[in-house]
C-alpha positions in Angstrom: -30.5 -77.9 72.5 -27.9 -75.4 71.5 -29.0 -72.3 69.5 -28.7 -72.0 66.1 -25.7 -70.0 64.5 -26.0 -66.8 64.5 -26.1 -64.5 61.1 -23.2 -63.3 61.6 -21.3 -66.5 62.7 -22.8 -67.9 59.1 -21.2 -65.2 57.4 -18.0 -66.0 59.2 -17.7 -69.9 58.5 -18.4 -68.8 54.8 -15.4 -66.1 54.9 -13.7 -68.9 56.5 -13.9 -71.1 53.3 -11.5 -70.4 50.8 -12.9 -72.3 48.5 -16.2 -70.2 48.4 -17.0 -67.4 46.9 -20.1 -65.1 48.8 -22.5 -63.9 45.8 -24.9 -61.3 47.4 -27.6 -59.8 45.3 -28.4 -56.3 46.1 -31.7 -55.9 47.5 -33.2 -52.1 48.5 -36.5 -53.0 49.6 -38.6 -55.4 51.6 -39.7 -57.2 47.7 -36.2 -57.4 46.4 -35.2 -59.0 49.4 -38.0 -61.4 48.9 -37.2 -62.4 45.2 -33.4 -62.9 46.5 -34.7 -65.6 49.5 -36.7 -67.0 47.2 -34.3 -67.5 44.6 -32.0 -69.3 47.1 -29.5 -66.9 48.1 -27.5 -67.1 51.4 -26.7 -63.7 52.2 -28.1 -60.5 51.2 -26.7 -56.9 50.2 -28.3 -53.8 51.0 -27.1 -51.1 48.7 -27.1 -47.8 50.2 -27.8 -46.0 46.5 -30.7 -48.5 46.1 -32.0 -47.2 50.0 -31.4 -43.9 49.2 -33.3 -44.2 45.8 -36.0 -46.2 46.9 -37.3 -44.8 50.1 -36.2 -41.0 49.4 -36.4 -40.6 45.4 -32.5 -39.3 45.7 -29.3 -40.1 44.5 -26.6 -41.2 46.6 -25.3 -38.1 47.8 -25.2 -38.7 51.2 -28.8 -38.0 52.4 -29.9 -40.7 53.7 -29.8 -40.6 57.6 -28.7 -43.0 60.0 -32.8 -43.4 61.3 -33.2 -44.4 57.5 -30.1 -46.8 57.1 -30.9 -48.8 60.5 -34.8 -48.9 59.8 -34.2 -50.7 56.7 -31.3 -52.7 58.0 -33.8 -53.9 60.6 -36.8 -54.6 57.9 -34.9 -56.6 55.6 -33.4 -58.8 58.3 -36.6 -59.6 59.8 -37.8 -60.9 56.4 -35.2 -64.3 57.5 -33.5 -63.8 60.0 -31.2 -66.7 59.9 -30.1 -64.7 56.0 -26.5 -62.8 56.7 -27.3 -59.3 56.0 -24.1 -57.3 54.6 -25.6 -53.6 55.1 -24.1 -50.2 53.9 -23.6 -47.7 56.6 -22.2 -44.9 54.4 -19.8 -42.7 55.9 -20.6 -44.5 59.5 -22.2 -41.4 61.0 -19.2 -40.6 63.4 -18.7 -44.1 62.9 -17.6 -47.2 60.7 -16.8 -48.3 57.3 -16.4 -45.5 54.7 -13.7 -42.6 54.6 -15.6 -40.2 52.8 -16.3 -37.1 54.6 -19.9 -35.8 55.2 -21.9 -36.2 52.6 -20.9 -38.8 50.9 -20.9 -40.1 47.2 -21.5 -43.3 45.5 -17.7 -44.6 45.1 -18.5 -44.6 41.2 -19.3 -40.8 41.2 -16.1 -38.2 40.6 -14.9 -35.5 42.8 -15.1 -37.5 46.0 -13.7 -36.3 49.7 -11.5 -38.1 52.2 -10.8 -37.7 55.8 -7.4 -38.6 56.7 -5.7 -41.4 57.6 -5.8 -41.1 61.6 -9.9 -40.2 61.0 -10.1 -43.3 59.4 -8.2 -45.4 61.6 -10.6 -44.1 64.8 -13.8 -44.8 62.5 -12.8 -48.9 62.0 -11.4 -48.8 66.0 -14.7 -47.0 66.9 -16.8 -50.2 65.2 -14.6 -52.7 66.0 -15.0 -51.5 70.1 -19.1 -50.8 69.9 -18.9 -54.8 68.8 -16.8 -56.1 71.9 -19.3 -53.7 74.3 -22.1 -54.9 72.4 -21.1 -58.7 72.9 -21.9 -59.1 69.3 -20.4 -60.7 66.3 -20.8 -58.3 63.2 -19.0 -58.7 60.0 -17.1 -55.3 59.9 -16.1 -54.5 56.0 -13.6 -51.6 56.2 -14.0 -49.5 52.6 -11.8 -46.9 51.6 -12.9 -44.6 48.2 -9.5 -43.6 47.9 -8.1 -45.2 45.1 -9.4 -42.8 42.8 -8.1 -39.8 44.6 -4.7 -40.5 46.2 -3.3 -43.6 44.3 -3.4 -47.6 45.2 -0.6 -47.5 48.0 -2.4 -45.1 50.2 -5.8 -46.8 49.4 -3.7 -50.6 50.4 -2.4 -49.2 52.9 -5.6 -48.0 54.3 -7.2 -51.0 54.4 -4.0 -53.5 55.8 -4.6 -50.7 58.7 -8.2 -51.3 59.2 -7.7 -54.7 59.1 -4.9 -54.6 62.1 -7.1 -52.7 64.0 -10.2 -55.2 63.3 -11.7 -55.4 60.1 -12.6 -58.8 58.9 -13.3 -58.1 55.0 -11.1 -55.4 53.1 -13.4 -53.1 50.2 -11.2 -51.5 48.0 -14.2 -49.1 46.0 -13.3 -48.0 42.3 -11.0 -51.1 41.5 -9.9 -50.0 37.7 -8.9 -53.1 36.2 -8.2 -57.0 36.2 -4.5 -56.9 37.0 -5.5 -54.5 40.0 -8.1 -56.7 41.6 -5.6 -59.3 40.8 -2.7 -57.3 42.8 -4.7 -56.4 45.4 -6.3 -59.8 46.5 -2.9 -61.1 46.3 -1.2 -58.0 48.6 -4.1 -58.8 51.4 -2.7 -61.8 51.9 -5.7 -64.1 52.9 -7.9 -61.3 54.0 -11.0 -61.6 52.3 -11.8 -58.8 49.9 -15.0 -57.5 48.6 -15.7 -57.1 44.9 -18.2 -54.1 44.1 -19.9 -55.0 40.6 -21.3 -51.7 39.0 -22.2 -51.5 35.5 -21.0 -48.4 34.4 -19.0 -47.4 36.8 -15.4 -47.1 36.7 -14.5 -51.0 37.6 -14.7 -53.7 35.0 -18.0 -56.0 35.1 -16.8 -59.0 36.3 -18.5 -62.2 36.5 -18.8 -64.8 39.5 -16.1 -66.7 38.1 -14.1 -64.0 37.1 -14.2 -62.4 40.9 -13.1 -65.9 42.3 -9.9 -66.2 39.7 -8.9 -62.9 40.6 -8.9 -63.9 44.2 -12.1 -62.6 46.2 -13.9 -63.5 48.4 -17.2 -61.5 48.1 -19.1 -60.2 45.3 -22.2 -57.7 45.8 -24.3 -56.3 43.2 -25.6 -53.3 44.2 -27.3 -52.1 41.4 -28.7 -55.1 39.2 -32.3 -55.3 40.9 -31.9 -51.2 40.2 -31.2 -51.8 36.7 -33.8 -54.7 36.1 -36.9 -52.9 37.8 -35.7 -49.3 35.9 -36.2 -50.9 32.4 -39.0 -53.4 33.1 -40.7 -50.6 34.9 -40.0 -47.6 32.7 -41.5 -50.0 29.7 -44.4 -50.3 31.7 -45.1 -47.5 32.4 -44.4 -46.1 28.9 -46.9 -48.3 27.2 -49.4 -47.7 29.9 -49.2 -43.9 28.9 -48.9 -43.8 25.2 -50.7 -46.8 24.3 -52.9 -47.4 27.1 -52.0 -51.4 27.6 -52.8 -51.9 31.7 -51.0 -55.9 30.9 -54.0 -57.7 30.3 -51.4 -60.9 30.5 -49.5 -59.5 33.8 -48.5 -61.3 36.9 -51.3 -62.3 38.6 -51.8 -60.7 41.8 -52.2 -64.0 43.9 -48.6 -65.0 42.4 -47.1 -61.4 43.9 -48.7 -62.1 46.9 -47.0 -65.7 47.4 -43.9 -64.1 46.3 -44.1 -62.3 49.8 -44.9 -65.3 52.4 -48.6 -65.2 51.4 -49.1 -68.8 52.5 -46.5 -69.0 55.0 -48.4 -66.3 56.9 -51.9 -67.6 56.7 -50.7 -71.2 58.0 -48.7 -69.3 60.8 -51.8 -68.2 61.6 -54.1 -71.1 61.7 -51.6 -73.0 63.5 -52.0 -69.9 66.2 -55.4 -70.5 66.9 -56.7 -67.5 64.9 -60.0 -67.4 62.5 -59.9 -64.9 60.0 -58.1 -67.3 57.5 -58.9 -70.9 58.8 -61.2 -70.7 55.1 -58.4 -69.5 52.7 -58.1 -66.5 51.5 
């Protein structure tokens, strides 16, 4: 019987379609990542500003460690691990992906700083030689910040560079409007490109739809789970406080439980032999 795809080779046959359009929720933690599988999604984001926020109580400046990035990585693709996971890797620590130099910002933060061009270059060669030593398959995204900073031909040209050297998916961070994500998608010709949906942040909120008619071919959004748990919570919390209401009609705690593989684990383990559940639990 032949193995079963690979995550990566998943990713690729999706890439592959041009037809499709790759919708990955951002997830920063081992429950987001949860709701997302159970909500049916194929492949999974994990934001870097959502990993940095939720494991160290900082902003994205850069902070997070490679230890941190690679522990998480590794968490959240246990949880399936048939699931493409599309991971940040900030500035690559003396690696790939990003052209920030050390430390990094969010690519929706001001003031930010660039290595140059040859820098770059050796970061996407350095990722694209660690995967044929490896023997693996990974998905490598090349991002460039520098749209902002030095202007859309040297951002372009960035990326059509990464890409000849082994990039699969282009990232152009900060796009500033329609007719650029438009001109760009179309300049890449057929490379997929990577849509980065921030509310607020200097790029225009674009729907699924709206990403595919301009031409990409992924859509992450980094910040949404962020956003949802930051209100819901913050309400929560605030009513807990001033008006002492502990949600007598809350989510059961049975029903969180499931949401995590309750069931799943307890008939894993009967089926194993073991006792401690064989009455329920």
């Amino acid at each position: 019987m032949a193995p079963p795809p690979s995550p990566a080779s998943k990713l690729r046959a999706m890439l592959a379609n041009e037809k499709e359009i790759i919708v990955c929720p951002g997830v920063y933690d081992g429950f987001t990542a949860r709701l997302a599988l159970n909500a049916g999604f194929e492949v999974l984001y994990m934001t870097g500003a959502g990993t940095t926020m939720s494991k160290l109580g900082h902003a994205d400046l850069g902070i997070a460690t490679q230890t941190d990035m690679v522990s998480h990585a590794s968490m959240l693709a246990s949880l399936s691990p048939s699931t493409p996971l599309i991971a940040d890797a900030d500035t690559g620590y003396g690696g790939p992906l990003k052209d920030q130099v050390v430390n990094k910002r969010c690519g929706h933060l001001k003031n930010k700083e660039l290595v140059d061009l040859d820098t770059w270059i050796s970061r996407i060669r350095a990722a694209v030689m660690a995967r044929e030593e490896s023997g693996g398959d990974i998905v490598i995204i090349a991002r460039t910040d520098a749209l902002a900073g030095q202007g859309y031909e040297e951002a372009s040209k960035r990326l059509r560079a990464a890409v000849e050297v082994g990039a699969d998916v282009a990232f152009l961070e900060g796009v500033r409007s329609v007719e650029e994500a438009r001109r760009f998608c179309g300049e890449m010709s057929g490379v997929p490109c990577l849509y980065n949906c921030v509310p607020g942040g200097v790029s225009p909120v674009l729907s699924v739809k709206e990403g595919r008619d301009c031409g990409f071919r992924v859509v992450i959004t980094p910040t949404l789970a962020l956003g949802a748990v930051f209100e819901s919570v913050s309400e929560a919390y605030r009513k807990l406080l001033e008006e002492g209401d502990t949600e007598r009609d809350g989510v059961p705690v049975r029903r969180l439980f499931e949401s995590c593989g309750l069931e799943e684990s307890v008939e894993f383990d009967v089926r194993a032999g073991g006792k401690l559940y064989e009455n329920g639990v």
